[in-house]
N, C-alpha and C positions, 0 to 999 in steps of 0.2 A: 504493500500500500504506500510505502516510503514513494517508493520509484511511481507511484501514481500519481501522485502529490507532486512531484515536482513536475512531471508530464503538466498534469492540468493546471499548474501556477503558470507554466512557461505560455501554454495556450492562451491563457487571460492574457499575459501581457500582452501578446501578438494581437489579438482580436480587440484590441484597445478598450477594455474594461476600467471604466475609472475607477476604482475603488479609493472612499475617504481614508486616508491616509491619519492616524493617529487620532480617530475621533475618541472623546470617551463615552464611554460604554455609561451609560445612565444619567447623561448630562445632556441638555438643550443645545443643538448645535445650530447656528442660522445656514440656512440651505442657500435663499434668496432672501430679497429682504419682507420681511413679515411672513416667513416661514422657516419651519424651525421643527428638527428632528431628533429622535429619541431616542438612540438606540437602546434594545432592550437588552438582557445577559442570560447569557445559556451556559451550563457547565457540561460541555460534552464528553467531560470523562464520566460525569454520572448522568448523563441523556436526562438533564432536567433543565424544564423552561424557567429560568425564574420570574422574568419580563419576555414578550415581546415589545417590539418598535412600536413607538405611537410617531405622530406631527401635530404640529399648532399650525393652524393659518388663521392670519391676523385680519379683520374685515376691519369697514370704518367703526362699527361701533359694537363689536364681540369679536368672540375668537372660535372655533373650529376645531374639533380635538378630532383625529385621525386614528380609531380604535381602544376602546374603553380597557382593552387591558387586562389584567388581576385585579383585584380592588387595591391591594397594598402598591401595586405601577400606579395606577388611577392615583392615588394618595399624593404618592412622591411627584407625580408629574402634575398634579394640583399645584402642589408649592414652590415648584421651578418655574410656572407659570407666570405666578403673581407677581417673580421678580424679571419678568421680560415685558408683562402689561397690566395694566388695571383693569382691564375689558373684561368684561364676563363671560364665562364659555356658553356659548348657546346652543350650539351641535354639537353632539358628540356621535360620530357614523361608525359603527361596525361593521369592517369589511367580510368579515364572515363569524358563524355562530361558535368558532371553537371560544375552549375555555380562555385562553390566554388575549384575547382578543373579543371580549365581550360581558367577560363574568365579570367586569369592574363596572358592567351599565348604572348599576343602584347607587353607586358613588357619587355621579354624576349627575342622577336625578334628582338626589336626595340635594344638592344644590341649585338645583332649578334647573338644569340642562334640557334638553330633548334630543334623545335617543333615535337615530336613523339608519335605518340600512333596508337592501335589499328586500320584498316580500319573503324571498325564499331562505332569508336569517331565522325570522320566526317558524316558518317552515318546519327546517330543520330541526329549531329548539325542542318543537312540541314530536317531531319522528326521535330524539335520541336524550331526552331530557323525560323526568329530571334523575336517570341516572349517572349520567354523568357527572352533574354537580354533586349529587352525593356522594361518590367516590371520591371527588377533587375535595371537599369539606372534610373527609377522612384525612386527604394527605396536606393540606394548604386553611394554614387561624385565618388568612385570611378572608377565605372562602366561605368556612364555618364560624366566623364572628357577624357575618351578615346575619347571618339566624334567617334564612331564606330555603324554603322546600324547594326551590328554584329556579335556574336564570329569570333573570328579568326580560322581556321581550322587549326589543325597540318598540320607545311610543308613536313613530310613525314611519311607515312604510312606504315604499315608492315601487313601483312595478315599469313603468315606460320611461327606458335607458334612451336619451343620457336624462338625468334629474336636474337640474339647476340652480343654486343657489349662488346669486350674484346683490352688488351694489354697487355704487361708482367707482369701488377702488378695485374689486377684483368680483372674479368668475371662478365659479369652483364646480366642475361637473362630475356627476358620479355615473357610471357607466357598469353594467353588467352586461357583457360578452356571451353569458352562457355557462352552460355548468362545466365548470372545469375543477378545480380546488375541492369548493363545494358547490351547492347547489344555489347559493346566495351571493356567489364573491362582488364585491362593487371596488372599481376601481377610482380613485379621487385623481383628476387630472385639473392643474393649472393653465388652461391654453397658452394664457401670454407668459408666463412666468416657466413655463416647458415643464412644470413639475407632474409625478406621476408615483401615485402611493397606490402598490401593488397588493395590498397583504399577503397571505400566502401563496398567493397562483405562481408570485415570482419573489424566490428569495435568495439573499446574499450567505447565507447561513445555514445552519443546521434543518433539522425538521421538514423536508419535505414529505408531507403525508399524503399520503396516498389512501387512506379507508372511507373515506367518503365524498372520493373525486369521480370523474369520468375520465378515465385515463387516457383514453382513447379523444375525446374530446379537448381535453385540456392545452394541447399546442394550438388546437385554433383559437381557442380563445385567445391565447398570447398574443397569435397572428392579429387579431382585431386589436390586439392596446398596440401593437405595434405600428399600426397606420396611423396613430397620434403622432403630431410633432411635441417625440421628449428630448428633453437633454439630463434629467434628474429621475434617477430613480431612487424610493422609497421602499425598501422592499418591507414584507413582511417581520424578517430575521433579518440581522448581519447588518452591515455596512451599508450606506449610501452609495451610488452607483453610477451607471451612467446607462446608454439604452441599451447597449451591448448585453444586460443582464437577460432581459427578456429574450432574447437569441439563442442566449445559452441555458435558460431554464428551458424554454421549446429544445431542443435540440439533445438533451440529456432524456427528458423525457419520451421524443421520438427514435432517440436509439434505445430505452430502454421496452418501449413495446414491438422493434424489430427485433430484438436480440429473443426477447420471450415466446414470440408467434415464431421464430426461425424453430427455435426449440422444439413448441407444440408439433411444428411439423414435422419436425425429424424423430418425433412418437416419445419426448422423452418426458417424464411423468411429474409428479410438482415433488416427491420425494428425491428425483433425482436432480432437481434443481433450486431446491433450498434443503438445508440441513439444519432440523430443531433439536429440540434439548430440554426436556422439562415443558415443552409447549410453547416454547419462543423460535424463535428463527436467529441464528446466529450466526450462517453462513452462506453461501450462493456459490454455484457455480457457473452463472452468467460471466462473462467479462463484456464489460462497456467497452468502446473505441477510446483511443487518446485524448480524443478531441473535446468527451464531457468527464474528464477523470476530474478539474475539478470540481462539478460538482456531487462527484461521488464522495471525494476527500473532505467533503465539508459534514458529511453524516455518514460514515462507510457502514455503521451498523444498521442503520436502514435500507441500507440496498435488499437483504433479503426479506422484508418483509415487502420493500416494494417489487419486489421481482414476483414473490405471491401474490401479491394482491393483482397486479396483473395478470397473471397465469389466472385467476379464479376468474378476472372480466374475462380475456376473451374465451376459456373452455366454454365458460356460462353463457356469452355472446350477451351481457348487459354490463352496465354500468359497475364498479365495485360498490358506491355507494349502494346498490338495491342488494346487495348483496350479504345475507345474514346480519340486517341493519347495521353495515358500513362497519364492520366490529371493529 
């Protein structure tokens, strides 16, 4: 995996990948001016989320929070707030319904905010909720000091992509492409300002999950954010970026459903192409091309569960999401 890693570092550079250089990790960084990013902190020696990424965009008279988070992110990213503006947050948009990118909604409501995303956020919540949150309340005070049987659903929904929300000073459009990630994903784009907060469809970072995507789908949706004119990408995880990300998320994802379908054809069975242990998957015998090692190197312990969970979409010939509700 050494030698993969440096394969796919060398690739980024060549494919001119911005990547922010020395941000930190849990501090407001300004992108452009009246915008402003989050990055969240992952420990991927013990494969835990602690934050993902949020953004602020600053309007004339509020601000804009870009994924509500954990409530304990929500927290922290409250009071880094107050010392970049005195505005009040008014939206706060979830780009899709996972834990770490939503379970902080009540945080923000509880200060008067209004909660937005996708119809197909709440969707999702009420097909895989609420056990998931009570699981997440098992392992995360934060979770379970809300004293909540439940995520909270966005208190309003939008359905006809792109959504609008503009004033003199700026345009902020939110777009769903289609199920790719999940079944909700909305993309925040700045037109004039070229900015572009992907949540998970496109990430710099760990956690590409694949249980309640269409995997098979999900590079076109990218193909649709990519006919935007960006110059900034926001991803879900990781680093700040440039448009190059979305090329190479499509592109890792597209060789990893040739590499599986090659497989199925060649009759070879999902024991012989993932190797579990206790009921985990800890190994693959897939190999990726060169060309997306790194974003293999960014999560290598997820490749065999993303290698399964494709093999189960196309044997099944449906979405993984429909699949043993997206386990």
């Amino acid at each position: 995996m050494k030698l993969a890693h440096v394969t796919g570092i060398a690739w980024l550079l060549l494919a001119g990948l911005v990547v922010t250089a020395g941000a930190e990790v849990g501090t407001l960084k300004q992108i452009v001016p009246g915008v402003w990013f989050r990055e969240g902190e992952t420990r991927p020696e013990t494969r835990v989320v602690l934050c993902a990424n949020s953004a602020v965009i600053e309007m004339k008279e509020y601000l804009i929070v870009v994924d509500a988070n954990f409530p304990s992110c929500a927290q922290a990213l409250i009071g880094e707030v107050k010392a970049i503006s005195p505005k009040p947050i008014k939206y706060v948009i979830d780009t899709h319904h996972h834990r770490d990118h939503a379970y902080g909604n009540p945080v923000f409501t509880k200060m008067g905010a209004v909660t937005l995303a996708h119809a197909g956020v709440a969707e999702e919540m009420d097909r895989y909720e609420p056990a998931r949150w009570q699981h997440e309340a098992q392992e995360r005070k934060d979770v379970a000091e809300l004293n909540l049987p439940t995520p909270e659903r966005p208190l309003l929904k939008y359905t006809r992509s792109p959504y609008v929300i503009s004033d003199s000073t700026r345009k902020v459009m939110l777009y769903n492409f289609g199920w790719g990630h999940t079944r909700g994903d909305t993309f925040v784009y700045l037109p004039r300002e070229k900015v572009l907060c992907t949540g998970d469809v496109v990430l710099n970072g760990p956690f590409i999950t694949t249980s309640d995507a269409n995997i098979a789908n999900w590079p076109k949706v990218i193909r649709a954010a990519e006919k935007l004119d960006v110059k900034y990408v926001l991803p879900g995880h990781g680093p700040a970026g440039g448009k190059d990300l979305l090329e190479g998320q499509a592109q890792f994802l597209l060789e990893l459903y040739k590499a599986v379908g090659a497989a199925i054809k060649q009759g070879k069975t999902l024991d012989q192409l993932v190797i579990t242990e206790d009921g985990k998957q800890i190994s693959t015998s897939i190999q990726l091309p060169a060309s997306v090692q790194y974003w293999v190197s960014l999560q290598p312990w997820k490749l065999p569960r993303q290698v399964q969970d494709t093999y189960e979409e196309i044997t099944q010939g449906k979405p993984h999401g429909e699949i043993a509700g997206g386990k």
